[in-house]
C-alpha positions as CSV (number, residue, x, y, z in Angstrom):
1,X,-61.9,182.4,56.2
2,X,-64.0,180.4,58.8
3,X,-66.1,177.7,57.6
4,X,-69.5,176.1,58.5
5,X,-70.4,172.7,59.0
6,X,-73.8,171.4,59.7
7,X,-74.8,168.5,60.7
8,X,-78.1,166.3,61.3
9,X,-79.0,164.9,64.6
10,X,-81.1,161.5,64.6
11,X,-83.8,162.0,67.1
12,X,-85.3,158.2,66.4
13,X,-87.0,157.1,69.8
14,X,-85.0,154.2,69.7
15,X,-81.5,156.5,69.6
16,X,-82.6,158.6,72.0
17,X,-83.1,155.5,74.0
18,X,-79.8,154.1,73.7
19,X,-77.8,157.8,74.1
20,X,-79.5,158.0,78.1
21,X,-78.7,154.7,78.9
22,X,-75.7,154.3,77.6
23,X,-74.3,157.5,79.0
24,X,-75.6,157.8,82.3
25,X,-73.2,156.9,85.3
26,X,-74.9,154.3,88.1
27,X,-74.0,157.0,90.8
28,X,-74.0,160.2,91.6
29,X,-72.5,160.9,95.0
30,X,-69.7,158.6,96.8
31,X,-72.2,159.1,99.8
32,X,-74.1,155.2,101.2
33,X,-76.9,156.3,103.2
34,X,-76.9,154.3,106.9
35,X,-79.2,154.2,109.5
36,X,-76.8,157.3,110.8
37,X,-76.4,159.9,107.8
38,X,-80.0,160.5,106.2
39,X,-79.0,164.5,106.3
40,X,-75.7,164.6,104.2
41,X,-76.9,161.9,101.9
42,X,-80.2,163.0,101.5
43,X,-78.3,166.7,100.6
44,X,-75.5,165.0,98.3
45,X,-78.0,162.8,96.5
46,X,-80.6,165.9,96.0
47,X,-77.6,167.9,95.0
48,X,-76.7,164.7,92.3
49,X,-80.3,164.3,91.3
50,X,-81.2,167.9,90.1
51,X,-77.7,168.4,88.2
52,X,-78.9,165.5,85.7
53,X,-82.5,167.4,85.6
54,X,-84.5,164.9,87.6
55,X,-85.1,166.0,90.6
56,X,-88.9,166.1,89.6
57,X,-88.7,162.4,90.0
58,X,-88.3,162.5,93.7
59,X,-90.2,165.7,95.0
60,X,-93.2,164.5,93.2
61,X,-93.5,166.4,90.5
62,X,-92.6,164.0,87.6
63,X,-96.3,161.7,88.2
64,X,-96.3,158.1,86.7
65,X,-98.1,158.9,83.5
66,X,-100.7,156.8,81.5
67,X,-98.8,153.7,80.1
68,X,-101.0,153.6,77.1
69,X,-99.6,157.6,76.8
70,X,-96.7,158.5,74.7
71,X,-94.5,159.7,77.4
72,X,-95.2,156.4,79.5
73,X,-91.8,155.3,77.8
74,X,-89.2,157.9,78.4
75,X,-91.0,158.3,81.8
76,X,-90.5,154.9,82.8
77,X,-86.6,155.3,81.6
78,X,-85.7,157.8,83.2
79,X,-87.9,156.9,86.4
80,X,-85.6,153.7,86.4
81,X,-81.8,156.1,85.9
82,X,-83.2,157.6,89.4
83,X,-83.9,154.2,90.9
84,X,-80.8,152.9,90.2
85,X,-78.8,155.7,91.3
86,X,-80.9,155.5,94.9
87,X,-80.4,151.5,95.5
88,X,-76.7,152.4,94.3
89,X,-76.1,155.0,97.1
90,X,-77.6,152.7,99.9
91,X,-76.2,150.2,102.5
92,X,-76.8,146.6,101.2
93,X,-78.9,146.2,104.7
94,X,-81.4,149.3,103.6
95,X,-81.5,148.0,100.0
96,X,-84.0,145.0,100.2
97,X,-86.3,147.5,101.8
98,X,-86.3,149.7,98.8
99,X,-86.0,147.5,95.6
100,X,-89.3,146.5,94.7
101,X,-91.1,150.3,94.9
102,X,-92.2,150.8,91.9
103,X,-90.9,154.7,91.6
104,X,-88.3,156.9,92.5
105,X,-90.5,158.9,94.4
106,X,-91.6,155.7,96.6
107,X,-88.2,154.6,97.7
108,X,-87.2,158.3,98.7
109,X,-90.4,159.0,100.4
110,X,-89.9,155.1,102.5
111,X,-86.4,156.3,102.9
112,X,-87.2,159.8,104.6
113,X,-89.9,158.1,106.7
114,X,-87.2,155.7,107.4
115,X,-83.9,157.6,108.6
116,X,-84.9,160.9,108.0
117,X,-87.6,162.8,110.0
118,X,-87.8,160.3,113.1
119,X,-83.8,160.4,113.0
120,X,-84.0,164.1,113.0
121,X,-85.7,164.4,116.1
122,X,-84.3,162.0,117.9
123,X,-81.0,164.0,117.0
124,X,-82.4,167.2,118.1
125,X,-83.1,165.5,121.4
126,X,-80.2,164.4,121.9
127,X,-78.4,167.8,121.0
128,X,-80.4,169.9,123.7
129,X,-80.1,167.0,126.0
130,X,-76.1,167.1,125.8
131,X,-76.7,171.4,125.9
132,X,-78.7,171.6,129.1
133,X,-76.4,169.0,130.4
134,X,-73.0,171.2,130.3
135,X,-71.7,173.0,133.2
136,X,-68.6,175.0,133.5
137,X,-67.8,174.2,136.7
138,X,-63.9,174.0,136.5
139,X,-63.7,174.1,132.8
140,X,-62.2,177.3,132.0
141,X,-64.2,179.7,129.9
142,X,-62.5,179.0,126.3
143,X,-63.1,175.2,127.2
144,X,-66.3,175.3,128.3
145,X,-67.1,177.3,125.0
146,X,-65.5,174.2,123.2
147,X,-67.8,171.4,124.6
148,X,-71.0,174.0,124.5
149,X,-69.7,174.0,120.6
150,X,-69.1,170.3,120.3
């Protein structure tokens, strides 16, 4: 015969408090963002964000709320959990850039406008330039299919 056991969770403020800090790992992806790789960290840290349910803290849809309101506190904790994950997936030269934003939101938005968009095209250049730029010459056809893929 199977038996039951029930039990009664606290949900005290101040417990709730101490469960999300105290559980919370400082990183989520192995990824540090350089001056190079905005793309895969930017898709790694996205990817790290949203499985702990706060992605909303970085697209924009988690505002700031009043700090005289009663979600100003778990807000501003969990605002913080997605700060420190940022400055902790950063290169220590791209970090005192970012540090003193006041939001998550603000040090990914400085951070796209940073590496990410400018990088991109730049990139993109680049890419078509090294396209247009490849002859076959006297590469032979599965070569020259190599460096067109390269």
């Amino acid at each position: 015969m199977a038996t039951s056991s029930s039990s009664t969770v606290n949900t005290a403020q101040s417990e709730i408090g101490a469960y999300r800090t105290e559980n919370v790992p400082v990183q989520v992806t192995t990824i540090h963002l350089t001056k190079e790789n905005y793309l895969p960290w930017s898709a790694a840290m996205t990817m790290g964000i949203a499985s702990r349910g706060r992605i909303a803290f970085i697209n924009g849809r988690k505002p700031e709320p009043a700090e005289t309101s009663g979600e100003w506190d778990t807000w501003f904790l969990e605002d913080n959990q997605v700060k420190t994950w940022i400055v902790n997936s950063v290169s220590a030269d791209i970090q005192p850039l970012i540090l003193w934003k006041k939001t998550a939101r603000d040090m990914w938005v400085i951070l796209e406008e940073m590496c990410g968009q400018k990088k991109t095209v730049i990139q993109t250049y680049q890419l078509m330039t090294t396209i247009y730029g490849i002859r076959q010459g006297n590469l032979s056809v599965a070569d020259y299919y190599g460096a067109s893929k390269a």
